[in-house]
N, C-alpha and C positions, 0 to 999 in steps of 0.2 A: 064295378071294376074301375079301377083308376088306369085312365090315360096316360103312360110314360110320353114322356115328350123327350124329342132327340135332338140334343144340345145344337145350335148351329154355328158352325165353325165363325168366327169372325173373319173380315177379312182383310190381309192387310194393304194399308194405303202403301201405294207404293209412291216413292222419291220420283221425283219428275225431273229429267236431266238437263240439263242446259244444252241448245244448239251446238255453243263452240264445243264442249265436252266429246256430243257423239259425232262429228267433224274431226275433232283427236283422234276416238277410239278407231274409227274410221281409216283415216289416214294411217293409223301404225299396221292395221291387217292388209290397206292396199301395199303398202310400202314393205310389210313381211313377205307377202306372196311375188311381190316385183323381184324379189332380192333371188325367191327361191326359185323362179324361173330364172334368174338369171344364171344363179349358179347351177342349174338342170342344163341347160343350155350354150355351158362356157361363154357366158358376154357379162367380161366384169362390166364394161360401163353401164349395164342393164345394172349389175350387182349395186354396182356405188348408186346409181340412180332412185334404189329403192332404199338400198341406206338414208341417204337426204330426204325421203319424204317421211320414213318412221324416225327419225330427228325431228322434224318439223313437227309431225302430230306426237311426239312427247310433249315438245316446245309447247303447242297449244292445248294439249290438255290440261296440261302442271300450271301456265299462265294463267290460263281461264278458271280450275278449280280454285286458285290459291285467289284470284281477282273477284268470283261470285262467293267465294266463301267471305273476306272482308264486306262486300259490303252486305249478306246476309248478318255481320255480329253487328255491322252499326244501324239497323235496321231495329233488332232486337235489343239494341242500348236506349233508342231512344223512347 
């Protein structure tokens, strides 16, 4: 008899994220859930308070991607 063999899934490598990146993503769900308490609880300045943290953690994801992605092409230029 011949032994089927069953295939093994490869696996895949995963992308490893940059510190600032998940300090972004971070910041935007604390900053999402500050807002929704705030507004559960009638306290704009709670509201506005979590607005300016999910600003910020756009701020730093968009900076940080746009900032590790250049120097990941001059890496690969040279």
């Amino acid at each position: 008899m011949v032994d089927k063999k069953t295939p093994v899934p490869k696996k895949k490598s995963r992308k490893k994220m940059a510190g600032p990146l998940r300090a972004g993503i971070a910041l935007i769900i604390l900053g999402a859930f500050i807002v929704g308490m705030g507004a559960l609880f009638n306290r704009e300045s709670m509201s506005l308070y979590g607005f300016i943290v999910v600003v910020f953690g756009f701020f730093l994801y968009f900076v940080s991607f746009y900032y590790l992605d250049r120097i990941q092409k001059k890496k690969l230029k040279k």
